[in-house]
C-alpha positions as a Markdown table, in Angstrom:
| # | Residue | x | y | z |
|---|---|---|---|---|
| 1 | Unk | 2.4 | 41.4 | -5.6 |
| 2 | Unk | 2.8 | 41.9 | -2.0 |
| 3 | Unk | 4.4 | 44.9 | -1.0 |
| 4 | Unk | 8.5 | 44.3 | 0.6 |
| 5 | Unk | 8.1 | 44.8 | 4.5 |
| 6 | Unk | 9.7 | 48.5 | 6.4 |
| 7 | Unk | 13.0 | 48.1 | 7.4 |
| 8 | Unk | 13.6 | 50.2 | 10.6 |
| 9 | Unk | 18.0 | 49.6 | 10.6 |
| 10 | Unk | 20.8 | 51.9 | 9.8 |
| 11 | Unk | 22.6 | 51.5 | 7.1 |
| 12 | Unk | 26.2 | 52.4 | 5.3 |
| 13 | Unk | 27.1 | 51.7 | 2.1 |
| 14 | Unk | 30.1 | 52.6 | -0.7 |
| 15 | Unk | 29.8 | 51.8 | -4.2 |
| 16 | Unk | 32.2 | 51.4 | -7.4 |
| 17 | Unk | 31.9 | 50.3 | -10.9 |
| 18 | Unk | 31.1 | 46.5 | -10.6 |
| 19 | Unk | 28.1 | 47.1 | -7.6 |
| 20 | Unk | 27.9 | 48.7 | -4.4 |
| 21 | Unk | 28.4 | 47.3 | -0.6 |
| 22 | Unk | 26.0 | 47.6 | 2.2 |
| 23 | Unk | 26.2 | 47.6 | 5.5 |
| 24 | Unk | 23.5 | 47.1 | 8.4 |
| 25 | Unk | 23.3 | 47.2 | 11.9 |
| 26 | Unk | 21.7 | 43.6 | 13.8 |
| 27 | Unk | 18.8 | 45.4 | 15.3 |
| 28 | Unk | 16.5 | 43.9 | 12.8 |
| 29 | Unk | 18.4 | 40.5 | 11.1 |
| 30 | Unk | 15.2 | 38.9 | 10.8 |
| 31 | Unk | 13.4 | 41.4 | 9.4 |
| 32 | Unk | 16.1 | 41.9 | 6.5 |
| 33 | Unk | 16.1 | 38.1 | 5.8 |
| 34 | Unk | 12.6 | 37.9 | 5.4 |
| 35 | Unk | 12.2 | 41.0 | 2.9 |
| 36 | Unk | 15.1 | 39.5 | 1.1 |
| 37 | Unk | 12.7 | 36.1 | 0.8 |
| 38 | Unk | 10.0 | 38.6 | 0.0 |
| 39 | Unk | 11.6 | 40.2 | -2.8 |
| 40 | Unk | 14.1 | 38.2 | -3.7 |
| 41 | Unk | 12.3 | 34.5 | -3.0 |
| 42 | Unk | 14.8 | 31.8 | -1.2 |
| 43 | Unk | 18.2 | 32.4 | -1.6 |
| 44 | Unk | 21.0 | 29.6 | -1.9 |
| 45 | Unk | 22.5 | 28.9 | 1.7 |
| 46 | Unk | 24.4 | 26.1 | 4.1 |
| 47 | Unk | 23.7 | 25.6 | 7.7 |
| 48 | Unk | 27.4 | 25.7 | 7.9 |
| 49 | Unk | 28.3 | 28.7 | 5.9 |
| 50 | Unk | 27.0 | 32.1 | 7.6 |
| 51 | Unk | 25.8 | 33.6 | 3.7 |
| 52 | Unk | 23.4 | 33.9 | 2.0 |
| 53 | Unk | 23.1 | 33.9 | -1.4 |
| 54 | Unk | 21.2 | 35.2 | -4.9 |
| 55 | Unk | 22.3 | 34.2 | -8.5 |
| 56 | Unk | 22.6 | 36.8 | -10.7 |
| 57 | Unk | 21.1 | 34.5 | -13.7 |
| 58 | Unk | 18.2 | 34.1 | -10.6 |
| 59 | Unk | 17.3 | 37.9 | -10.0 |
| 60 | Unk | 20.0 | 40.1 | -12.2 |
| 61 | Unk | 22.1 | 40.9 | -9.8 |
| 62 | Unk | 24.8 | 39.0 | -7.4 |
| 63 | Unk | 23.8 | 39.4 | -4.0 |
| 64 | Unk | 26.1 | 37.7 | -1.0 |
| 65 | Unk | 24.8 | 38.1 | 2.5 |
| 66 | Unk | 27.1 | 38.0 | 5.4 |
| 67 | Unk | 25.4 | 37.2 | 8.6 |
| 68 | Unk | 28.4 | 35.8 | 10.2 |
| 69 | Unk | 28.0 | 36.3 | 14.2 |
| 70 | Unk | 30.9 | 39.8 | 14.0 |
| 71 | Unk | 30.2 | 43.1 | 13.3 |
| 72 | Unk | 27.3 | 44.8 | 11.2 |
| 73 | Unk | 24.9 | 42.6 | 8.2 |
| 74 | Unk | 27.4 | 42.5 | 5.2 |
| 75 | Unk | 25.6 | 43.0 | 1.7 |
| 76 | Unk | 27.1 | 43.0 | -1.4 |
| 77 | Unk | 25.9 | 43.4 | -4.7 |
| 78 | Unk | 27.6 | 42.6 | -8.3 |
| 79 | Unk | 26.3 | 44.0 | -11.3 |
| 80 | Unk | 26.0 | 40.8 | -13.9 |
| 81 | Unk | 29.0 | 40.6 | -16.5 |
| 82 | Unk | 30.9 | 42.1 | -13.7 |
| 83 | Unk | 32.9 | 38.2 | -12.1 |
């Protein structure tokens, strides 16, 4: 197993019972998708829809990326059971 890559971004996040919310600044977009491949593998996305996106029956988790042209990398995390 290859080791996931060193993010150099900030970062904010808030969390509550059904997962947690993080947010990133855009210094590093590509970085973060490619760990996300790395660790994750390919995620479920649309050339016309700015997200991506992980199944939870894929990995465990819910995970919707918001790349969306606005504002700071919007990740989100749901805990399975929890939609």
């Amino acid at each position: 197993m290859t080791a996931a890559p060193t993010l150099r971004m900030t970062w904010w996040f808030k969390e509550d019972q059904n997962g947690f919310q993080v947010l990133f600044d855009r210094t590093n977009r590509i970085g973060f998708e490619h760990f996300l491949e790395q660790t994750f593998g390919n995620a479920i996305s649309s050339d016309t829809y700015p997200h991506l996106l992980y199944r939870v029956r894929d990995i465990g988790v819910g995970i919707v990326c918001n790349f969306g042209t606005n504002g700071p990398l919007q990740v989100i995390c749901l805990k399975a059971g929890t939609f």
